[in-house]
C-alpha positions in Angstrom: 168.8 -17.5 68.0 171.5 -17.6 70.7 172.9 -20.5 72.4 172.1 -19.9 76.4 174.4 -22.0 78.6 173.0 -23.8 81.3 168.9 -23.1 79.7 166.8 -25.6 81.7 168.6 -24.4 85.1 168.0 -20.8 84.3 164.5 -21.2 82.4 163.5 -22.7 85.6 165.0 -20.3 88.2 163.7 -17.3 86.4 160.0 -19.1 86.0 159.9 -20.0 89.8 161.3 -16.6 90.5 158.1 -15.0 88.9 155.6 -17.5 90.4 157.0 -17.0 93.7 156.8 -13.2 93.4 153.7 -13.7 92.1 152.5 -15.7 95.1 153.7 -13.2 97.3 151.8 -10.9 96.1 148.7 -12.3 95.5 148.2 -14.0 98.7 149.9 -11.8 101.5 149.7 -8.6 102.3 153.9 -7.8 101.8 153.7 -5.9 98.7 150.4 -4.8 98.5 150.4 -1.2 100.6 153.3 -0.5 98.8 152.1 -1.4 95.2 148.8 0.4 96.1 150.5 3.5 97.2 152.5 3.3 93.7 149.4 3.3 91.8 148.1 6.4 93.5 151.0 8.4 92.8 150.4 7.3 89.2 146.8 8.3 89.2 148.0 11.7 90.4 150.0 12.2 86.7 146.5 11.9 84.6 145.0 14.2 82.0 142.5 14.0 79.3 145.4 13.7 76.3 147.5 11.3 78.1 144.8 9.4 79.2 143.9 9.0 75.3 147.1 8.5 74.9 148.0 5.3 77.6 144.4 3.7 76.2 146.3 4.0 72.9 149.6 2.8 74.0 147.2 -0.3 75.6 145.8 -1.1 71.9 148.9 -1.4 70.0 149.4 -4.1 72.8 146.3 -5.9 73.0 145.6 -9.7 72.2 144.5 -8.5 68.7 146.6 -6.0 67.7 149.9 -8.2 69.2 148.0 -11.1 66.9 147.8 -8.7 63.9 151.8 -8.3 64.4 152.7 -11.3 64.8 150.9 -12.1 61.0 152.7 -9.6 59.5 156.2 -10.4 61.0 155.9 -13.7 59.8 154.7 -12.7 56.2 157.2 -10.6 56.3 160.2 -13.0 56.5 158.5 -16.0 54.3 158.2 -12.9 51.5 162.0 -12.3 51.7 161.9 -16.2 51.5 163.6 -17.1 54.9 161.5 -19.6 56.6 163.9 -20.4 59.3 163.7 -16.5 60.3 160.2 -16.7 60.0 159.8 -19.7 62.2 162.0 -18.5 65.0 160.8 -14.8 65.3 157.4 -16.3 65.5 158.1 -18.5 68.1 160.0 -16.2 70.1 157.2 -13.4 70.3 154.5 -16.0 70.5 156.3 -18.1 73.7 157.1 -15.4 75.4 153.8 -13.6 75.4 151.5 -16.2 75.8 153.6 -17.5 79.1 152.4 -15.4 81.1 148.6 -16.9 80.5 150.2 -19.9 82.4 151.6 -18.1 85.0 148.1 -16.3 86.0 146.4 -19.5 86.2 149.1 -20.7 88.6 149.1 -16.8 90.9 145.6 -15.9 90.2 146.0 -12.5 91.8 142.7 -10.3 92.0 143.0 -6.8 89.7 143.1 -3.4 91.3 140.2 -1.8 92.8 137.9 -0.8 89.3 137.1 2.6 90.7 140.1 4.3 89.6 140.4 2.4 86.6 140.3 3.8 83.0 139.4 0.7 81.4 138.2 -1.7 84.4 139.1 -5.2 84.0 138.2 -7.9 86.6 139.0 -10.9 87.6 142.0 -13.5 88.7 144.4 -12.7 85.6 146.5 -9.6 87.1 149.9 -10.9 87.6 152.0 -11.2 85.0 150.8 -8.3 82.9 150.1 -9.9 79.6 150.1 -6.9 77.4 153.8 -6.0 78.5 154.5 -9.5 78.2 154.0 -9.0 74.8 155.9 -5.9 74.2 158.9 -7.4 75.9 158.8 -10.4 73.6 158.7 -8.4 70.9 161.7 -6.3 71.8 163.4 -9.1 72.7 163.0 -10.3 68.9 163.9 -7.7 67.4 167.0 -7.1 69.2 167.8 -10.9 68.5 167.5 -9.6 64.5 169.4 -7.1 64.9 172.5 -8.8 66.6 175.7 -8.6 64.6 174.2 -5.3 62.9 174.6 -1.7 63.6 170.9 -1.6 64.3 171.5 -3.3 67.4 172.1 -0.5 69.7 169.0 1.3 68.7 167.1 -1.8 68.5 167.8 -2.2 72.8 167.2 1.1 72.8 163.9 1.4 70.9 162.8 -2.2 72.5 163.4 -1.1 76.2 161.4 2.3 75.6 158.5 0.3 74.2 158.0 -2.6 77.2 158.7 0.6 79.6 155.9 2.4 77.6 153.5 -0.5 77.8 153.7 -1.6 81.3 154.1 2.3 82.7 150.5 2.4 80.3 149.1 -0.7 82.3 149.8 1.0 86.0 148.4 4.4 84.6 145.2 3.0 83.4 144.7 1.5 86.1 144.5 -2.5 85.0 148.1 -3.9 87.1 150.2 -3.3 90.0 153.6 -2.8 89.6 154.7 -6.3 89.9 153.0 -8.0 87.4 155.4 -5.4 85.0 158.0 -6.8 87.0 156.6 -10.6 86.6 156.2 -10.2 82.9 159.6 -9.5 82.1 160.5 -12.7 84.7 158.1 -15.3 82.8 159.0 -14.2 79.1 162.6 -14.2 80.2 162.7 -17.9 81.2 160.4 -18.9 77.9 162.5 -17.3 75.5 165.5 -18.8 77.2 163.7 -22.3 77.5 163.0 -21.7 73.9 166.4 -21.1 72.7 167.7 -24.7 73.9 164.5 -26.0 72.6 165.9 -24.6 69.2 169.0 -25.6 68.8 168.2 -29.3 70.9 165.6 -30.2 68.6 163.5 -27.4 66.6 165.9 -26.1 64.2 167.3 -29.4 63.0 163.5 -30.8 62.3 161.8 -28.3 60.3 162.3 -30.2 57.0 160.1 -32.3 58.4 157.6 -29.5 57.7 157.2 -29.8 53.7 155.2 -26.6 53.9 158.0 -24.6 54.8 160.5 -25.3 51.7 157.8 -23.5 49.5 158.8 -20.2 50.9 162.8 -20.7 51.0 165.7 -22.8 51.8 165.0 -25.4 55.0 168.4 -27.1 56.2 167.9 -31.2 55.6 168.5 -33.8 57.4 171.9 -34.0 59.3 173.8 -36.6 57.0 174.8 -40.0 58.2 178.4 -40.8 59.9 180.3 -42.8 57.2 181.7 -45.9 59.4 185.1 -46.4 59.5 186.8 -49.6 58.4 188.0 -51.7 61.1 191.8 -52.2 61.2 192.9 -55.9 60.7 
């Protein structure tokens, strides 16, 4: 996981950035002609095997299926006997999706208008979009695997088409407005970043305290002591 200079400053900015874009739009009218207008133009681009195909797109990112990947990632690594990995890619995914359920308690911005919708949702949860927060925490993981590795280009590559896939699938079907695409990225930006100095501050350099862990692999112990240094007479 990468050392962020500066992470509580920047965690923050970026997190009151979102809640006071999310704000915005919730509670004034600024954005909302525009975002409305946005919404149309992507209503105009609908047909019956892209309409299957956004609900689609919509699954692979739903609470259960994003659940169902998180399992398997985490098998995954404590199979290959890698804890730490296992630990971290967990944590990143799972901080930076679930985020953004904070977040729309604190905005609590009314959904679009159901009538155009292709899967209505109600209620106060619209901004962030938690569905793209989840696909952008999950790209953001696996381009933090694939650092140092020639998989790295493809992995930004394959990462950014995915959250651009999800959240273009959330306007399309009619469940956000544009910013909450835009607020998702914000929020799981500033918990992944948050995380990071959470990790190497404290998390990292504690999980021998979690016996459970050394069954699947190698934990680093306990930092050793500082030998004392004799005093000179």
């Amino acid at each position: 996981m990468p050392k962020v200079r500066h992470w509580p400053a920047t965690a923050l900015a970026l997190f009151a950035a979102a809640v006071a874009l999310g704000l915005v739009a919730a509670h004034t009218t600024a954005t909302r002609s525009t975002e409305l207008a946005w919404n149309a133009h992507i209503r105009q681009l609908r047909a019956g095997w892209l309409n299957r195909a956004m609900l689609d797109v919509a699954n692979l990112a739903s609470p259960v299926a994003g659940l169902a990947i998180l399992a398997l990632i985490t098998v995954f690594f404590l199979r290959r006997r890698d804890p730490v990995q296992a630990v971290a890619t967990f944590l990143v995914i799972a901080v930076g999706w679930n985020s953004s359920e904070i977040v729309k308690l604190i905005v609590g911005r009314n959904r679009p208008p159901t009538a155009f919708s292709l899967a209505p949702e109600t209620g106060s949860n619209s901004f962030p979009s938690g569905h793209t927060a989840f696909a952008f925490s999950l790209a953001v993981a696996m381009c933090l695997l694939a650092v140092r590795t020639r998989w790295f280009g493809l992995a930004v590559a394959l990462g950014t088409l995915w959250t651009l896939l999800v959240g273009f699938g959330r306007l399309y079907i009619g469940a956000h407005y544009p910013l909450d695409i835009v607020g998702s990225v914000l929020v799981s930006t500033a918990a992944i970043v948050f995380l990071t100095g959470l990790w190497h501050g404290w998390i990292a350099g504690n999980l021998y305290r979690v016996p459970l862990l050394a069954r699947f692999g190698p934990v680093p112990g306990p930092p050793l002591p500082v030998p004392e240094t004799a005093s000179v007479l």
